[in-house]
N, C-alpha and C positions, 0 to 999 in steps of 0.2 A: 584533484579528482578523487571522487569514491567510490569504491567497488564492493558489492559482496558475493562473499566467496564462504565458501564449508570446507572444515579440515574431513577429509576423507583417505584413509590411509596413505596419511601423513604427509599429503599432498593439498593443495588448496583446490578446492573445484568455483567456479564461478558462475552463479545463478546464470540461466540462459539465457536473460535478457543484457546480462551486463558482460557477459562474455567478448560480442562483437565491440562494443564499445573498449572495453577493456585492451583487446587486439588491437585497433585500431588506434588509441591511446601509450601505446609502447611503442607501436612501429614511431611515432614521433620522433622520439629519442635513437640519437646513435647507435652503436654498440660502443662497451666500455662504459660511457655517460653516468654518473654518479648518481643514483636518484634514494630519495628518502622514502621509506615505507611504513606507513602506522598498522599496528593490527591490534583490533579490539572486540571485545564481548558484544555484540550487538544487542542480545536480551532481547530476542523477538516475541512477537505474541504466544501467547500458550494456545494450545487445540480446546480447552475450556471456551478460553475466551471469545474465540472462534468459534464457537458452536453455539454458543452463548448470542453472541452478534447475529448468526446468521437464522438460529431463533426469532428476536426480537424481529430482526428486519422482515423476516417474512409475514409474522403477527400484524407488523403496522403498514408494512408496503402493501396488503392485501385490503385492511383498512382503507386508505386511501388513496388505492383503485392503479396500483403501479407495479410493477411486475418485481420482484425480487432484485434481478442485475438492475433492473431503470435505478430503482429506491437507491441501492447501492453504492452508481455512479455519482445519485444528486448527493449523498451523505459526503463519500468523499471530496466532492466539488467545495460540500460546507465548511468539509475541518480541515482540509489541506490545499484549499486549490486547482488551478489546472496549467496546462504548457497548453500553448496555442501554435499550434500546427496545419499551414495551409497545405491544400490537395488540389490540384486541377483551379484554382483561384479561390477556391472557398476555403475562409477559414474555422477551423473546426477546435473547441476545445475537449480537452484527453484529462483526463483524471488520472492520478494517479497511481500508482498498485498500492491495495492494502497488504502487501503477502509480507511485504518485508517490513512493517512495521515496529517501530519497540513497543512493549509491553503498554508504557504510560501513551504512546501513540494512539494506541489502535483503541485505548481505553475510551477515548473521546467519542470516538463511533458512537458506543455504547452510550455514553454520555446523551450525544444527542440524540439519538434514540428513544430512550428516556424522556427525554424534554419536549421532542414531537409529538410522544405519546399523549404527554400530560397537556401541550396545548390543545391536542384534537381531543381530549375523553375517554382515549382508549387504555386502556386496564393490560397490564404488564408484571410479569413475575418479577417480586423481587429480585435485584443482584444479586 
């Protein structure tokens, strides 16, 4: 299982989506129980890049008549898929968050972006 979390004096804090899961994920285990723990750089997006994204997105989701979050959802759906999640008997698909993406991740966005640009004619700033 993997979790993310930010060292915050000198304590680990974990995103608030992954926090209950995270909980719920330890209570499994005993106490004492030996468990292995990896911690690594995640190298998340840059606030550029992100602005940069949310630029483009709204250049071309207004282009082709979709609101900013719609365009957003359908991009994600493109570059990473979805979890299927039923509610009341319907089943509904969920995208999944760009927030925690890595850098070369979330680059793809942009990517496609670009390429949707140029399928439809519409004219976009430089990278």
């Amino acid at each position: 299982m993997i979790f993310t979390a930010y060292k915050n004096d000198g304590r680990l804090k974990f995103t608030t989506s992954d926090k209950p899961k995270y909980d719920k994920y330890i209570e499994s285990f005993s106490d004492g129980e030996c468990l292995e723990v990896e911690i690594s750089d995640k190298q998340l997006r840059t606030l550029p890049q992100n602005r940069l994204y949310w630029k483009l997105n709204q250049i071309v989701s207004s282009e082709l008549g979709y609101s900013s979050v719609e365009f957003h959802d359908i991009l994600k759906i493109q570059c990473y898929g979805y979890e299927e999640v039923e509610y009341n008997g319907t089943l509904y698909k969920i995208p999944p968050h760009s927030r925690f993406r890595k850098k070369r991740d979330f680059s793809k966005l942009i990517d496609v972006i670009y390429e949707i640009a140029k399928n439809n004619g519409i004219l976009l700033p430089e990278k």
